[in-house]
KERO-763590 format. One record per residue (C-alpha): x, z, y. Coordinates in steps of 0.05 Angstrom, whole numbers, m for minus. Layout:
KERO-763590
BABA      u      w      v
BABA      X      Z      Y
...
END
This chain:
KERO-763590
BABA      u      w      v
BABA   m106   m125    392
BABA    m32   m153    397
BABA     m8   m210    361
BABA     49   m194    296
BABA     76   m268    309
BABA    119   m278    252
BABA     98   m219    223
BABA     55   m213    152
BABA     22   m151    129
BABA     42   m115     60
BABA    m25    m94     45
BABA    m28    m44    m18
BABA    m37    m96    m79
BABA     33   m119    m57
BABA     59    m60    m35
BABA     96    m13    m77
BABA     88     41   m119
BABA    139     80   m143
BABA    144    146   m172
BABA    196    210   m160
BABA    220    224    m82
BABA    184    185    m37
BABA    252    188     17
BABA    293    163    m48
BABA    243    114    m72
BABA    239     94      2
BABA    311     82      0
BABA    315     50    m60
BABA    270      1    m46
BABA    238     15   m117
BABA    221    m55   m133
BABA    243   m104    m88
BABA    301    m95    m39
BABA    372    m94    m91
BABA    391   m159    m66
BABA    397   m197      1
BABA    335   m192     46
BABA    274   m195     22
BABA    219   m195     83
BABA    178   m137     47
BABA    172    m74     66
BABA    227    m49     18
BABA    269    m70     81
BABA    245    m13    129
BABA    279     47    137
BABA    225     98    147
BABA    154    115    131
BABA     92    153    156
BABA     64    203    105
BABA    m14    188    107
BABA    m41    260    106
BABA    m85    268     42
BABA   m131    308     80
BABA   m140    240    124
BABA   m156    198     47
BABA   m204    244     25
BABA   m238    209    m38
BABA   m231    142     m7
BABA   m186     90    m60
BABA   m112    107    m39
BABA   m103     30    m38
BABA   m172     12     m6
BABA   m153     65     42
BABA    m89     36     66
BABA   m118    m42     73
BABA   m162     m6    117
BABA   m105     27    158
BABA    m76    m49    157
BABA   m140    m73    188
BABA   m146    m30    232
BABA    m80    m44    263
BABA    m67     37    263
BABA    m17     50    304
BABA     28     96    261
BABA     40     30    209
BABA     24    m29    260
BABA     97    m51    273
BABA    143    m99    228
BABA    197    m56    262
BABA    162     15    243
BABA    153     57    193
BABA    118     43    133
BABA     64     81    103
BABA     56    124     50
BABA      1    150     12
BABA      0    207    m43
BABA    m30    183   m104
BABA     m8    237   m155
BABA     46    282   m168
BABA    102    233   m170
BABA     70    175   m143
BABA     63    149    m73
BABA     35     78    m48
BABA     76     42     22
BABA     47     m9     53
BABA     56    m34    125
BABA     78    m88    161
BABA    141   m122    141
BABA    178   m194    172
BABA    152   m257    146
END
């Protein structure tokens, strides 16, 4: 296990949910991210889609502070993508990493 130095992780029940295009709401920044830098993940310019195949029945958000733990690889980097979970049509949760 590596160190994130001044890293802090974004687990899900600060992470955001937005609803529409996940690329757009990516973009967008959704809720945070419209002004200056804000050391969330709003700042990242990509994401991993989680497949839902991979969730299963497991809590979307429960599911992704697990990923976090785990120190996945595909979201362990304040300098990587974020992730992104389906939660309904519309809906997608990122979490991830982000810069303290």
């Amino acid at each position: 296990m590596g160190t994130h130095g001044d890293s802090k992780p974004q687990y899900p029940n600060s992470a955001v949910r937005c609803r529409g295009n996940p690329r757009a709401s990516a973009r967008g920044g959704c809720q945070h991210g419209h002004g200056g830098y804000t050391g969330t993940i709003a700042e990242k310019t990509s994401f991993t889609c989680i497949p839902d195949s991979e969730v299963g029945d497991t809590d979307p958000t429960e599911y992704a502070g697990q990923l976090i733990d785990e120190q996945d690889s595909r979201i362990d980097s304040k300098w990587g993508p974020a992730g992104c979970i389906h939660i309904e049509d519309g809906t997608y949760l990122f979490f991830g990493w982000a810069s303290a």
